[in-house]
N, C-alpha and C positions, 0 to 999 in steps of 0.2 A: 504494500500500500504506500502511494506516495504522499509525503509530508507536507502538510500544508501551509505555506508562508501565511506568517502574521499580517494584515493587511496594515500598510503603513498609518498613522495619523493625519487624517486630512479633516481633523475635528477645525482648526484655526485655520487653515488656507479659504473655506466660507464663512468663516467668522469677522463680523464687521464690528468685534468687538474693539475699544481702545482701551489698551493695556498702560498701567504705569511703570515704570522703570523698573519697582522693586517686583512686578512680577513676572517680567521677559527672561528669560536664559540666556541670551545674549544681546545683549544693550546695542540703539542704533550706532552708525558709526558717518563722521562727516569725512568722505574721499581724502585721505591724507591726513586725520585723524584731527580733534578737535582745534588744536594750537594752529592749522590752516584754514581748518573755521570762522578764530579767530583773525587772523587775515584776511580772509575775506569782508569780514562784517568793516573791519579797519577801511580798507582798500575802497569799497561801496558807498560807507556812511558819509553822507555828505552833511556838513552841522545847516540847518533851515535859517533861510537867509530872512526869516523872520528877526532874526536874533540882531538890536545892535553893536555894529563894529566894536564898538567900545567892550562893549560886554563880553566875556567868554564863559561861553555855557558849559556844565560842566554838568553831569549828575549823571543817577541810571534810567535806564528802561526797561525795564521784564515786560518778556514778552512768553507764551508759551506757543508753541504749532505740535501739530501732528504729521509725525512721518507715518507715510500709506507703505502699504505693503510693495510697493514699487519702486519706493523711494523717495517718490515726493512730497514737496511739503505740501501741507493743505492747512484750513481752519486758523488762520494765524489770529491769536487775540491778543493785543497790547492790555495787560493789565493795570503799569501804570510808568509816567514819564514824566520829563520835568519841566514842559512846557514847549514852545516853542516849536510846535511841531515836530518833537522829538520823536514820539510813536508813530506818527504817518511814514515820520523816515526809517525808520526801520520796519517798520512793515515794509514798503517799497522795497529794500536791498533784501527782505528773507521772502519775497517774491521772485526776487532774480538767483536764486540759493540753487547750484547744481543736487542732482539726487544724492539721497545720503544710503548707507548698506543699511537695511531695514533691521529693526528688531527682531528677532527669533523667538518661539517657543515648541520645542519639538522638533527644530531644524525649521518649522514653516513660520515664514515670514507671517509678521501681524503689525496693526498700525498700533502707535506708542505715541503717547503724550511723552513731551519736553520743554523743558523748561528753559527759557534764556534771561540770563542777565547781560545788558552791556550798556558800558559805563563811556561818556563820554569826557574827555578830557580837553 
């Protein structure tokens, strides 16, 4: 009699669930690993020319999105900023965000809440 293979887990590959960080098996990852993330956000962030000259804006933004099972970001919500159009601008640069290696659980990819901070100087 031949032995029958266990059929793989394809419970989360239809699962449109969002996962947080502490329950994925392997956390997403940004192409070149987060410290290039940070680079790009650098490189992107352009400070809103709301802001006068004089002035130098300075503070953070949290922001959280979800990475899809594809990679992409999606649902970006600015939760909080420090004026000056600080949130619209970074929402704008984590629109333009190349795909990230998805979350895992079971080896299948799943979408994952994350969380960002970045801090303008």
């Amino acid at each position: 009699m031949k032995a029958e293979s266990k059929p793989k887990n394809k419970l989360h590959g239809n699962d449109n669930k969002v996962y947080n960080l502490t329950l994925v098996k392997s956390l997403p990852k940004y192409p070149g690993g987060i410290e290039k993330f940070h680079v790009f956000l650098t490189k992107n962030y352009v400070v809103p020319k709301e802001v006068a000259e004089d002035e130098q804006p300075s503070g953070a933004v949290f922001a959280t999105i979800i990475i899809e099972k594809d990679g992409t970001v999606s649902d970006i919500e600015i939760l909080r900023d420090f004026g000056y159009g600080s949130g619209k601008e970074l929402e704008r640069v984590l629109r333009l965000c190349p795909n990230w290696i998805p979350a895992t659980i079971d080896g299948e990819p799943v979408r994952c809440l994350y969380s960002i901070p970045y801090y303008v100087q």
